[in-house]
LOLORO-601834 format. One record per residue (C-alpha): x negated, y negated, z; residue number from 0. Coordinates in steps of 0.05 Angstrom, whole numbers, plus 5000, padded with zeros to 4 digits. Example, Ala and Ser with C-alpha at 12.3 -4.5 7.8 and 13.67 -1.06 7.14 Angstrom:
BEGIN
4754, 5090, 5156, 0
4727, 5021, 5143, 1
END
This chain:
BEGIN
4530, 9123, 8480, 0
4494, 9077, 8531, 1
4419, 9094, 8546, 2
4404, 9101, 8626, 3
4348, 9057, 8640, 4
4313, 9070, 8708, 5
4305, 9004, 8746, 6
4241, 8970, 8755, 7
4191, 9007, 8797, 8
4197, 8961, 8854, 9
4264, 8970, 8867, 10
4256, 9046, 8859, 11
4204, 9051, 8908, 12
4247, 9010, 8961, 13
4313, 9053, 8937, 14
4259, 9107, 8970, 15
4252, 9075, 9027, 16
4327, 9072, 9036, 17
4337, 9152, 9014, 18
4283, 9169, 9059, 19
4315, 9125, 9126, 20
4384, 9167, 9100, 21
4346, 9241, 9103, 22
4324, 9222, 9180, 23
4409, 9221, 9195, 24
4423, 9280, 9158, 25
4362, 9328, 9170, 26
4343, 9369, 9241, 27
4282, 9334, 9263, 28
4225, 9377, 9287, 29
4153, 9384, 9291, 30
4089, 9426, 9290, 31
4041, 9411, 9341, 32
3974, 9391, 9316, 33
3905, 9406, 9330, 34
3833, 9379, 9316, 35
3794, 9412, 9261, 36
3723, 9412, 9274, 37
3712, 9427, 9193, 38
3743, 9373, 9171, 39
3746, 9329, 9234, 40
3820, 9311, 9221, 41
3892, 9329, 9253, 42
3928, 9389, 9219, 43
3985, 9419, 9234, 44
3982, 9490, 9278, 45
4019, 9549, 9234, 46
4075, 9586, 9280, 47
4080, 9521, 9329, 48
4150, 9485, 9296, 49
4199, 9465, 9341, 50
4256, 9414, 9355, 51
4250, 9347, 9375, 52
4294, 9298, 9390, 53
4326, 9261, 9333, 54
4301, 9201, 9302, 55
4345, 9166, 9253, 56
4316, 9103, 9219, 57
4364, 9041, 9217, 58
4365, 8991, 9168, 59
4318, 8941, 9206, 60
4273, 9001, 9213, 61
4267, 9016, 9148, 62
4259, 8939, 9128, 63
4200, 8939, 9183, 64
4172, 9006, 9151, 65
4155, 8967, 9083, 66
4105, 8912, 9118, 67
4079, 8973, 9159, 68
4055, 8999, 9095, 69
4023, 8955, 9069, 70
3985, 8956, 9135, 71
3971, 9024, 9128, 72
3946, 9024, 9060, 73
3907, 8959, 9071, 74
3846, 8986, 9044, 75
3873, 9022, 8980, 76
3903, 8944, 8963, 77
3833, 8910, 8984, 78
3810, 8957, 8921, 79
3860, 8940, 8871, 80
3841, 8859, 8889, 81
3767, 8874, 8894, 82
3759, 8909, 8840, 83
3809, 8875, 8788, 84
3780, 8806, 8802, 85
3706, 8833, 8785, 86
3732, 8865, 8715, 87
3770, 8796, 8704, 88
3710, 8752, 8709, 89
3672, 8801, 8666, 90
3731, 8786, 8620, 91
3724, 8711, 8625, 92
3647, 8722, 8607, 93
3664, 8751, 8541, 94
3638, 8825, 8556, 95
3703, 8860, 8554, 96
3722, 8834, 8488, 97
3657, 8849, 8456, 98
3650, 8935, 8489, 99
3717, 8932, 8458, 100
3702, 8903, 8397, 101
3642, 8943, 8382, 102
3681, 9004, 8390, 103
3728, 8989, 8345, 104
3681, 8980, 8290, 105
3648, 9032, 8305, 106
3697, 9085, 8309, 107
3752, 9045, 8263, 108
3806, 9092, 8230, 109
3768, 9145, 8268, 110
3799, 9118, 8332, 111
3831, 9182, 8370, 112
3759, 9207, 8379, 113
3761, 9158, 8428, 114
3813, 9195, 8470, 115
3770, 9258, 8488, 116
3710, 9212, 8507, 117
3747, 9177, 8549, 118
3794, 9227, 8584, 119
3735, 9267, 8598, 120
3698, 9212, 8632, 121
3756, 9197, 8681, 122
3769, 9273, 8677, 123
3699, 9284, 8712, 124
3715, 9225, 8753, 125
3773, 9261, 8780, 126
3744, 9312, 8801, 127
3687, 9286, 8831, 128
3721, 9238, 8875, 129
3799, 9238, 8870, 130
3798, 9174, 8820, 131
3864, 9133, 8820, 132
3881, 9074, 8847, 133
3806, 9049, 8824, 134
3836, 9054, 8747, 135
3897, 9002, 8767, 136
3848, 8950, 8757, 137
3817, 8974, 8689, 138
3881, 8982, 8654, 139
3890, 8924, 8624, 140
3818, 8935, 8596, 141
3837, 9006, 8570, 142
3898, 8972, 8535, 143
3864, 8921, 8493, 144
3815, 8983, 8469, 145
3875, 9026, 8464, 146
3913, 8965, 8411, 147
3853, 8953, 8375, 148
3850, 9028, 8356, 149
3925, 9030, 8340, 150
3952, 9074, 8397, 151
4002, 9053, 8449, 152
4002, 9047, 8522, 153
4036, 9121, 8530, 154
3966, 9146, 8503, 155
3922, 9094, 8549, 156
3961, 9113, 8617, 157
3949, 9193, 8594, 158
3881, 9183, 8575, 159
3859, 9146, 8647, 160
3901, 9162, 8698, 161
3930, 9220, 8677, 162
3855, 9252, 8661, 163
3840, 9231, 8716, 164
3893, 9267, 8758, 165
3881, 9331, 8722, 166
3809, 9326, 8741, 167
3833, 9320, 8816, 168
3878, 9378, 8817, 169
3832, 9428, 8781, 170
3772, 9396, 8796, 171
3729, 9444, 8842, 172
3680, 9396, 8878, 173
3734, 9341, 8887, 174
3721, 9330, 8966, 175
3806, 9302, 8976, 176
3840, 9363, 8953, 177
3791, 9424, 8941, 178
3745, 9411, 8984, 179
3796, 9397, 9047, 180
3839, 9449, 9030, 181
3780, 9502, 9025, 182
3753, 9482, 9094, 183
3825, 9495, 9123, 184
3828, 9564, 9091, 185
3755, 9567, 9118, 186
3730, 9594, 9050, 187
3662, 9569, 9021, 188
3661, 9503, 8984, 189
3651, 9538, 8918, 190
3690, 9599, 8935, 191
3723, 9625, 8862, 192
3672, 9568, 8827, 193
3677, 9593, 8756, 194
3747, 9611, 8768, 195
3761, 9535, 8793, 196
3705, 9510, 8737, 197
3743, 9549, 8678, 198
3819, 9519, 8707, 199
3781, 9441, 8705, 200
3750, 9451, 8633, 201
3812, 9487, 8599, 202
3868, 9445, 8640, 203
3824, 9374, 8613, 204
3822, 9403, 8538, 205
3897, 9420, 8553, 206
3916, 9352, 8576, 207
3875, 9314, 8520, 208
3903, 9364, 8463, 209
3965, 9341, 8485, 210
3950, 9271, 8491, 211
3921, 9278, 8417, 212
3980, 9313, 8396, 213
4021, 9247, 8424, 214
3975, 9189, 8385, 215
3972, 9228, 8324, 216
4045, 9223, 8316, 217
4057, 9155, 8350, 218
3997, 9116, 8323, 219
4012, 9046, 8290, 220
3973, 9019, 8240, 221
3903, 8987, 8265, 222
3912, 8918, 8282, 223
3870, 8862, 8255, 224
3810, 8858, 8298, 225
3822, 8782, 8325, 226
3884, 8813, 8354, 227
3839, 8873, 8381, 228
3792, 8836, 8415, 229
3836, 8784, 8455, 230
3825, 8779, 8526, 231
3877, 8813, 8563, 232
3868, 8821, 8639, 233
3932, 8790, 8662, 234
3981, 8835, 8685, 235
4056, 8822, 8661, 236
4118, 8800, 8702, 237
4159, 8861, 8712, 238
4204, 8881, 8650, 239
4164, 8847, 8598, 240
4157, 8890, 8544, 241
4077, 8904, 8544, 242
4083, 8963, 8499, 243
4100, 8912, 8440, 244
4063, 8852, 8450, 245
4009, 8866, 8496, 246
3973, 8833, 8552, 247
3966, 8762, 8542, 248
3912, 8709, 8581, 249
3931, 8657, 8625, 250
3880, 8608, 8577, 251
3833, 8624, 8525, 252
3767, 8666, 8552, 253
3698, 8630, 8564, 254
3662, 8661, 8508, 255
3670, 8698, 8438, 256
3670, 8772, 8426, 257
3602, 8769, 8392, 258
3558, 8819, 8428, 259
3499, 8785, 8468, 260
3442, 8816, 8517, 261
3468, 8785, 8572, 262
3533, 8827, 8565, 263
3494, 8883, 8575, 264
3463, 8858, 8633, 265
3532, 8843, 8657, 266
3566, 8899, 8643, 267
3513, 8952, 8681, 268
3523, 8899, 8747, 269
3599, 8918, 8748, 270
3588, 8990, 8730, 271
3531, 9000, 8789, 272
3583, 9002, 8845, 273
3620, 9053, 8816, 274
3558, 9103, 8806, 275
3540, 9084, 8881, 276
3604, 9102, 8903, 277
3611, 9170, 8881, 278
3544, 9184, 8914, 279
3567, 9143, 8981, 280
3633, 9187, 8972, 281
3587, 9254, 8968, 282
3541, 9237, 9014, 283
3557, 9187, 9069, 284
3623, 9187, 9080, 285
3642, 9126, 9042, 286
3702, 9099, 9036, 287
3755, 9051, 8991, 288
3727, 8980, 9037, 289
3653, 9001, 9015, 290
3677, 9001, 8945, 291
3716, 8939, 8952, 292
3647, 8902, 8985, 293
3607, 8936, 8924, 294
3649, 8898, 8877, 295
3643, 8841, 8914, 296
3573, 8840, 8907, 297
3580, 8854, 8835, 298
3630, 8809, 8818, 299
3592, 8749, 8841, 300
3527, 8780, 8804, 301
3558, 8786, 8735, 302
3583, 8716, 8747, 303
3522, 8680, 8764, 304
3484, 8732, 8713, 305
3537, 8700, 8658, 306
3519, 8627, 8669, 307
3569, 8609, 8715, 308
3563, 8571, 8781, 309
3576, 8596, 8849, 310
3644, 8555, 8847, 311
3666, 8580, 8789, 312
3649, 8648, 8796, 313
3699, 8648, 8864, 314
3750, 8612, 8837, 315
3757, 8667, 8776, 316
3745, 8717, 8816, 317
3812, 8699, 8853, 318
3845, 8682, 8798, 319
3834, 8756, 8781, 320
3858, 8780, 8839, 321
3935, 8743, 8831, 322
3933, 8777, 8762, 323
3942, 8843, 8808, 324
3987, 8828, 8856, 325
4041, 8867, 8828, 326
3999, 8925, 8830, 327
3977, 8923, 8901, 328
4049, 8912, 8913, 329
4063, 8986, 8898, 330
4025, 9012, 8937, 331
4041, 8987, 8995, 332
4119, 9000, 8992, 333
4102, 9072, 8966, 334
4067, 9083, 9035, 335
4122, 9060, 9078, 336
4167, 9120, 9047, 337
4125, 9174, 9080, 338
4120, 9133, 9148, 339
4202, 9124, 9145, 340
4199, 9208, 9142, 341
4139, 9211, 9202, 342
4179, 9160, 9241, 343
4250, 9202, 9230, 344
4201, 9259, 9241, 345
4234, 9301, 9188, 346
4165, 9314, 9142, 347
4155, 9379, 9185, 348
4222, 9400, 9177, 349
4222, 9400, 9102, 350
4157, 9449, 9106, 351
4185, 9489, 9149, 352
4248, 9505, 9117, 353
4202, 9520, 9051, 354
4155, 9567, 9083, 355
4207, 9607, 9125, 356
4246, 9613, 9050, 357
4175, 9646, 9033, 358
4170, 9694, 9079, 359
4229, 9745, 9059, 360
4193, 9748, 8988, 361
4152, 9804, 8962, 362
4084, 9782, 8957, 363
4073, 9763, 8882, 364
4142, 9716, 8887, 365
4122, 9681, 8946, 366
4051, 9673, 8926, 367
4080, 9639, 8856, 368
4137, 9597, 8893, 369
4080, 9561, 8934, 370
4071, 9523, 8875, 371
4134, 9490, 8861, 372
4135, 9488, 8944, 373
4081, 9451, 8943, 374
4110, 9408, 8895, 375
4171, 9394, 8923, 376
4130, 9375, 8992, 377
4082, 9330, 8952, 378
4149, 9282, 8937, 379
4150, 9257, 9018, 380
4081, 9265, 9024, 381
4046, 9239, 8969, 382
3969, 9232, 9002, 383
3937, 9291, 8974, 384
3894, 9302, 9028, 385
3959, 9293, 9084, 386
3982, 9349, 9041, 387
3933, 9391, 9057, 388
3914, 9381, 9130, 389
4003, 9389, 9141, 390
4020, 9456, 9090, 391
3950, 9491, 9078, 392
3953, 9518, 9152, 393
4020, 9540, 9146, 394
4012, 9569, 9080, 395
3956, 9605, 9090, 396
3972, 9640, 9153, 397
4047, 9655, 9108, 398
3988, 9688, 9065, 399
3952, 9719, 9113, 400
4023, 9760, 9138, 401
4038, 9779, 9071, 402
3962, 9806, 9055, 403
3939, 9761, 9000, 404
3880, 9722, 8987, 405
3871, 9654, 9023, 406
3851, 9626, 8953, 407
3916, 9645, 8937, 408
3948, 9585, 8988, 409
3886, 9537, 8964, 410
3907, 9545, 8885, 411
3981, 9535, 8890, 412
3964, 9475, 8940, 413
3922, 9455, 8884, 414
3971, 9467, 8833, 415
4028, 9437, 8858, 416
4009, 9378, 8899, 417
3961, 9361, 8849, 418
4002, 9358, 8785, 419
4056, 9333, 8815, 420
4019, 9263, 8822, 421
4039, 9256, 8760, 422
4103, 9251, 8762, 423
4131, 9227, 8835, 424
4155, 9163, 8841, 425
4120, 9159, 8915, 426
4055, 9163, 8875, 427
4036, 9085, 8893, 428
3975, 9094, 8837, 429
4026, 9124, 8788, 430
4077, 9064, 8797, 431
4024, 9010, 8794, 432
3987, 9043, 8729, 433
4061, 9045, 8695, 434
4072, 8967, 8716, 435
4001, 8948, 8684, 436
4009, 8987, 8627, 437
4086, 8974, 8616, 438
4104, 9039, 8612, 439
4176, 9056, 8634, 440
4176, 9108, 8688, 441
4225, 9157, 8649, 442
4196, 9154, 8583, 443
4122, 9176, 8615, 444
4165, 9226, 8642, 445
4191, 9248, 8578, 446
4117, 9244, 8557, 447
4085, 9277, 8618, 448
4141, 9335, 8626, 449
4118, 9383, 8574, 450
4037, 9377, 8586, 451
4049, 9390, 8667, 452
4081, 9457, 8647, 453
4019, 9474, 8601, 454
3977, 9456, 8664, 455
4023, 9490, 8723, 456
4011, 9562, 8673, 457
3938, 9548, 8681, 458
3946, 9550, 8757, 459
3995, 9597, 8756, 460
3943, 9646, 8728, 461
3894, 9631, 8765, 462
3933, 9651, 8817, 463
3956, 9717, 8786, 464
3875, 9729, 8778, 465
3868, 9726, 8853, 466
3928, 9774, 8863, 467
3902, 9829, 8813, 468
3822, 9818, 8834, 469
3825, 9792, 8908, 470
END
């Protein structure tokens, strides 16, 4: 029998492109108009307003062109991965990496998978504070040296970031992206249903790390030796190589040992600072990915002067860190161009409106629980989580609003759907790049991922069923 192997994620993100250039022949284009929305001060689409417009189809040359256009469109999502990858790579070079690491695995030694709850909580809360992902692209290679030293492979390191991290955003109830937009559109209070939205965050992240636990109990290898442990590892592999066996390997030996020193300390607080002042700038002035990007700038040359290195050499590592990413960055920027291939064919609003008109002939409890997978299904073309929202929450919630059911009803399967769903669709630009770092093929973090999403839809699902039974 011969295994199917999915291709490498490159060339399934531009087979996307081409499937999504072939869906703007074949489907009706159409549109809803769109309005200002004073709450959120962006564009959303106007319930009851769909109508035909002229067809679109995307050629070949159009589709080619699409690609470069988004990488212009996600220009400052890819400053971020390069920003932040070459500060974490000269804090590598300095030694610091290898000794956090190295201290944690004597500390916690055969005790390793305690590790795993620590750690998915923290990018758990992260999550949900401020819709963490493509900020962990850079880190993985970090996370996998940790995650080899305590004897657990890269399956368990992806699930334990990113994939906390992701449950965090879908459940969490303060994160500003998907909550927060969504619950402005419904014009409900920000902390409308809080301890129903607090209780779906704390028992989805025990979920998702039981079942990451579950995972590195049965797949754990025996703990390496610690020289192998505390190796420096920031470069990221040439697509295919097998990362999961021999792990990430340095360009040249690192500038210092893995002994812990003072200054590592020092070092390693000047990297974390931007990180802490960009969940406040997030919260409270309206920051964005480039403020994040000229944090880490700042930081990066910091930690390298604070390590004993000179201007010059501080730059030149610092862009040596950046090339280690490249591949990264390129994911992103092809996954974007798939969604502008379906806004340019103008086909998005079709898709939605095809969905919610299925919607309205069911009785109320069907069509509140089919907004989930709905919202799933739409998440695949239109994988910004806040897009989502400002395109189906309007629509959805004035399908709620004619069938008589709570608008936190709309909010949760938005929630639900779009938000687990990151982690599985391929247009996910974070997911891609996280699987390429890590060297994780795509279909066997599917066969990973699969069961735990299910786990985590029922949470929503109920949640949902609350607000049915106690409006």
């Amino acid at each position: 029998m011969i295994a199917f192997r999915l291709p490498n994620p490159s060339v399934l993100l531009l087979s996307g492109v081409l499937v999504a250039a072939a869906l703007t022949w074949v489907l009706p284009a159409g549109q809803y108009d769109r309005r200002d929305d004073a709450a959120t001060g962006r564009r959303v689409a106007v319930p009851g307003t769909y109508h035909s417009v002229p067809r679109a189809p995307v050629g070949l040359l159009a589709a080619a062109v699409a690609v470069p256009r988004g990488f212009v469109a996600a220009a400052d999502v890819i400053a971020v991965i390069f920003f932040v990858g070459g500060a974490w790579f000269i804090v590598d070079r300095l030694g610091t990496l290898p000794a956090v690491v190295g201290g944690l695995v004597r500390t916690f030694g055969d005790r390793g998978l305690y590790i795993i709850p620590v750690v998915s909580a923290f990018f758990g809360v992260m999550g949900a504070v401020e819709n963490m992902q493509e900020e962990i692209i850079p880190l993985i290679p970090v996370l996998l040296v940790l995650g080899r030293g305590l004897g657990v492979d890269a399956v368990v390191v992806v699930s334990m970031s990113m994939g906390a991290a992701m449950v965090g955003s879908a459940f969490g109830p303060t994160n500003p992206f998907q909550a927060g937009i969504a619950m402005k559109l419904a014009q409900l209070p920000l902390f409308a249903a809080g301890r129903l939205r607090l209780a779906m965050f704390v028992v989805g992240t025990i979920v998702w790390i039981a079942w990451t636990m579950r995972y590195a109990s049965r797949n754990r290898a025996g703990r390496p030796a610690q020289s192998l442990a505390l190796q420096s590892t920031l470069t990221v592999p040439s697509p295919g190589t097998n990362t999961v066996a021999r792990g990430f390997q340095p360009s040249e030996p690192p500038a210092a040992d893995a002994t812990w020193h003072p200054r590592h300390a020092l070092i390693l607080a000047i990297v974390v600072a931007p990180i802490g002042a960009y969940v406040y700038g997030a919260l409270r002035l309206d920051w964005g990915f480039n403020e994040l990007s000229g944090a880490f700038l700042i930081a990066a040359i910091a930690a390298g002067l604070a390590g004993g290195l000179s201007l010059t050499a501080t730059v030149v590592t610092y862009i040596e860190g950046m090339r280690e990413v490249v591949s990264a960055a390129l994911m992103i920027g092809i996954a974007r161009s798939i969604s502008l291939v379906l806004e340019d064919g103008h086909v998005i609003d079709t898709i939605l409106y095809a969905l919610a008109s299925a919607l309205t002939a069911a009785p109320k409890t069907v069509a509140a629980l089919l907004m989930v997978p709905s919202q799933a299904l739409i998440h695949i073309p239109v994988p910004s989580v806040s897009g989502h929202a400002m395109l189906t929450v309007p629509v959805f919630v004035a399908l709620g609003d004619l069938l008589g059911m709570s608008r936190q009803v709309p909010v949760l399967a938005y929630q639900t759907g779009a938000g687990l769903m990151e982690l599985l669709t391929t247009t996910n630009g974070a997911l891609m790049a996280i699987l390429l770092a890590a060297g994780v093929p795509y279909q066997r973090w599917v066969r990973f991922t699969v069961g735990g999403v299910l786990l985590l839809a029922a949470i929503g699902i109920l949640a949902i069923a609350v607000v049915l039974r106690f409006p």
